[in-house]
Z-matrix of the N, CA and C atoms (Angstrom, degrees):
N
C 1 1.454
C 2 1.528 1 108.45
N 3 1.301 2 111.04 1 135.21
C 4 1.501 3 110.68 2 176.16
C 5 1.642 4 107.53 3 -132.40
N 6 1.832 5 93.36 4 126.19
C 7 1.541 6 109.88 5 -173.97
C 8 1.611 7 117.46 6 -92.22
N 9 1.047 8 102.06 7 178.21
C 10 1.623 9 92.62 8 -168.42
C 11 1.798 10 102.07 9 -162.94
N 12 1.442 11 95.69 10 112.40
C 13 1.989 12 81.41 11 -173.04
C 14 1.679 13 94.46 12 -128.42
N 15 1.615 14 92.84 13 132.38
C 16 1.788 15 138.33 14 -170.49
C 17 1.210 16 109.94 15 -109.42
N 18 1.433 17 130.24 16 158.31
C 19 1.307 18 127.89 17 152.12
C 20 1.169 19 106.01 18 -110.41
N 21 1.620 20 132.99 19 175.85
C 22 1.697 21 128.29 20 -128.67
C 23 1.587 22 84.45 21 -87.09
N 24 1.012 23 141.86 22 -35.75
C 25 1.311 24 141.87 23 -146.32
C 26 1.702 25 84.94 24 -87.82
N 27 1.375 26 140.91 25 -77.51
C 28 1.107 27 126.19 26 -162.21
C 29 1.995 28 109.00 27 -64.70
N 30 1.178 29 126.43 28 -10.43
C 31 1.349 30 120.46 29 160.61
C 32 1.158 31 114.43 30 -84.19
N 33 1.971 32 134.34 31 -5.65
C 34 1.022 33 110.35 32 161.19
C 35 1.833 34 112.03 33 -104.37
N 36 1.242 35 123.50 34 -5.95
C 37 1.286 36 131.28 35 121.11
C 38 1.762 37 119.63 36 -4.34
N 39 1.110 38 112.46 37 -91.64
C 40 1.590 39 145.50 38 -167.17
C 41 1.992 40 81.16 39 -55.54
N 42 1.572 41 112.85 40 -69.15
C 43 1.536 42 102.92 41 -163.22
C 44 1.468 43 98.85 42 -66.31
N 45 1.286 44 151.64 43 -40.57
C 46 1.531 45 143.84 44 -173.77
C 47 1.925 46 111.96 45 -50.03
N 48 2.108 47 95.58 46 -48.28
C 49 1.395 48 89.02 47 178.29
C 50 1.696 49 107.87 48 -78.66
N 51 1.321 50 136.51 49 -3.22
C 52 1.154 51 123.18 50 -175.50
C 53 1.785 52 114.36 51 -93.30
N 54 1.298 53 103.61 52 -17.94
C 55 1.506 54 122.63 53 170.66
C 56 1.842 55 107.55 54 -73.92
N 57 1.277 56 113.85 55 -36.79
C 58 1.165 57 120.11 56 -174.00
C 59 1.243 58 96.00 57 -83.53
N 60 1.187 59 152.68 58 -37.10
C 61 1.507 60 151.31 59 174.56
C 62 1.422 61 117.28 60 -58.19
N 63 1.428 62 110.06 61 -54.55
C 64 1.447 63 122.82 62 160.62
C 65 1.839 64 113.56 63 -36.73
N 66 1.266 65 109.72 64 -60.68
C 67 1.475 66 112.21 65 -176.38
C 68 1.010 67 101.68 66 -48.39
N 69 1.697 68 136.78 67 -77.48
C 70 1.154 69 177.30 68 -95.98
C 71 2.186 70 78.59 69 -106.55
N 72 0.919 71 100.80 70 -65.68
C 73 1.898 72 106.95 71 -172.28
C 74 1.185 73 94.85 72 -68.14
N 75 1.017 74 159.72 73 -45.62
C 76 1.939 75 162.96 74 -175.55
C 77 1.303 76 87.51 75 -47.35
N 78 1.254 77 125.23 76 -68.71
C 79 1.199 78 121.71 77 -169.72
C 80 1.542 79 129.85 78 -59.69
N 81 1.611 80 112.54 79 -40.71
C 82 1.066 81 116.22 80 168.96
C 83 1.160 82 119.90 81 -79.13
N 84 1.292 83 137.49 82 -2.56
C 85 1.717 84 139.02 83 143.51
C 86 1.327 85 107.08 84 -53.39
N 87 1.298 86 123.31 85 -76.14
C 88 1.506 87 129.33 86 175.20
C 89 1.323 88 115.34 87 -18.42
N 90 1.348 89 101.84 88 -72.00
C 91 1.674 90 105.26 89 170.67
C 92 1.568 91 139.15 90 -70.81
N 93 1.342 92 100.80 91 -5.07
C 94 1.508 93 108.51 92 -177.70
C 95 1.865 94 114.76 93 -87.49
N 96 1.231 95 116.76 94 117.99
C 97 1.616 96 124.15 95 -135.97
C 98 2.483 97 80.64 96 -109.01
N 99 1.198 98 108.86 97 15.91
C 100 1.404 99 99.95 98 -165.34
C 101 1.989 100 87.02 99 -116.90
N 102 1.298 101 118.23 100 118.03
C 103 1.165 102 122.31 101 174.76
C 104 1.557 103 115.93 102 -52.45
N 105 1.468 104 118.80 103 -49.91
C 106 1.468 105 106.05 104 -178.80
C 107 1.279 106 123.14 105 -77.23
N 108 1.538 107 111.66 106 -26.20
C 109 1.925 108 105.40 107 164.65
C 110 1.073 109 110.02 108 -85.16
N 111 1.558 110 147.18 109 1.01
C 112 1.338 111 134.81 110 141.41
C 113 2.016 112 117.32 111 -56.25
N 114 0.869 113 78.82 112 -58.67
C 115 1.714 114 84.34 113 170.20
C 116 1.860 115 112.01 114 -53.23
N 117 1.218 116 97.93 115 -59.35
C 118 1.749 117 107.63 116 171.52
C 119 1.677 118 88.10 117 -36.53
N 120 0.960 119 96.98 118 -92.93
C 121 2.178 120 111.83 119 -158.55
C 122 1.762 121 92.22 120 -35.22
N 123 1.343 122 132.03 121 -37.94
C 124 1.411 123 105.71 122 -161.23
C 125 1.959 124 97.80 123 -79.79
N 126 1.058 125 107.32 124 -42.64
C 127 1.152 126 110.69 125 174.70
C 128 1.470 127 121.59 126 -36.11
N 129 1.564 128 120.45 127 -44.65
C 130 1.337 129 134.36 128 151.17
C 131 1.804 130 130.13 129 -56.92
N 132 1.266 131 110.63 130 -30.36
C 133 1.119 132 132.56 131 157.21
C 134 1.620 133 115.50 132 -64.51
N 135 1.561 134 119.70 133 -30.76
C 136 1.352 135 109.47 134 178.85
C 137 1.184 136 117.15 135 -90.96
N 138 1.824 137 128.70 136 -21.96
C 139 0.956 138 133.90 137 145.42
C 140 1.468 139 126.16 138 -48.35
N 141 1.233 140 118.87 139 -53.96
C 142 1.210 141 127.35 140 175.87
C 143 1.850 142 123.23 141 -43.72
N 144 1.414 143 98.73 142 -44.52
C 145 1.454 144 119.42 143 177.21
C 146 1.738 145 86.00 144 -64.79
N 147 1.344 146 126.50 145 -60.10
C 148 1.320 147 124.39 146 -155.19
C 149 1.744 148 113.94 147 -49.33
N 150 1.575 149 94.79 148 -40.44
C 151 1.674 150 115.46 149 173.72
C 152 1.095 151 114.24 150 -58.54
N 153 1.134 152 127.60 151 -39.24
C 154 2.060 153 139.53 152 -153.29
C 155 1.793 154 80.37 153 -100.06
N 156 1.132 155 149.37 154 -40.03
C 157 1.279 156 135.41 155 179.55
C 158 1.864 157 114.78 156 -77.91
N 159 1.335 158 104.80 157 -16.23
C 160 1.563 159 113.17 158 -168.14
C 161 1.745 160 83.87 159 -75.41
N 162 2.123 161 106.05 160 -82.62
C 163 1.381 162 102.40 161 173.63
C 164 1.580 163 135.17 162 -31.59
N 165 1.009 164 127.93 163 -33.11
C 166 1.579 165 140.00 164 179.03
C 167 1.306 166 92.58 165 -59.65
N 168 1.476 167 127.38 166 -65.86
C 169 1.342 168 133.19 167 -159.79
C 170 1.860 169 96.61 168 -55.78
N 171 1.326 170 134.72 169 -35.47
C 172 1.129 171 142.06 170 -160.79
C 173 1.642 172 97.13 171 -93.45
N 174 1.142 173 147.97 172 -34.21
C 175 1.338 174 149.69 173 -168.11
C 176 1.291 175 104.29 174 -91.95
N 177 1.971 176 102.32 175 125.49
C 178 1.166 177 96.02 176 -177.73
C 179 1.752 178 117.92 177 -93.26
């Protein structure tokens, strides 16, 4: 397990750039015309969602 200690401003920091990454990857799924790095990126995308719900839970 790896911990990580923020104060509220840099965890809502951390969730703004991880929301902006998310968008930013939506798109490059959409457009990516190669079946296995589409699959790759969503796979990263489901993690990613998993992260942006962990931080959220931590931001007050």
């Amino acid at each position: 397990m790896v911990t990580c200690e923020m104060d509220d401003d840099q965890a809502k920091l951390l969730l703004n750039v991880l929301e902006r990454y998310h968008s930013h990857l939506e798109v490059e799924i959409v457009r990516t015309n190669r079946r296995e790095f589409r699959e790759a990126l969503k796979e990263r995308e489901k993690q990613l969602k998993a992260l942006v719900e962990k931080v959220k839970a931590l931001v007050k």
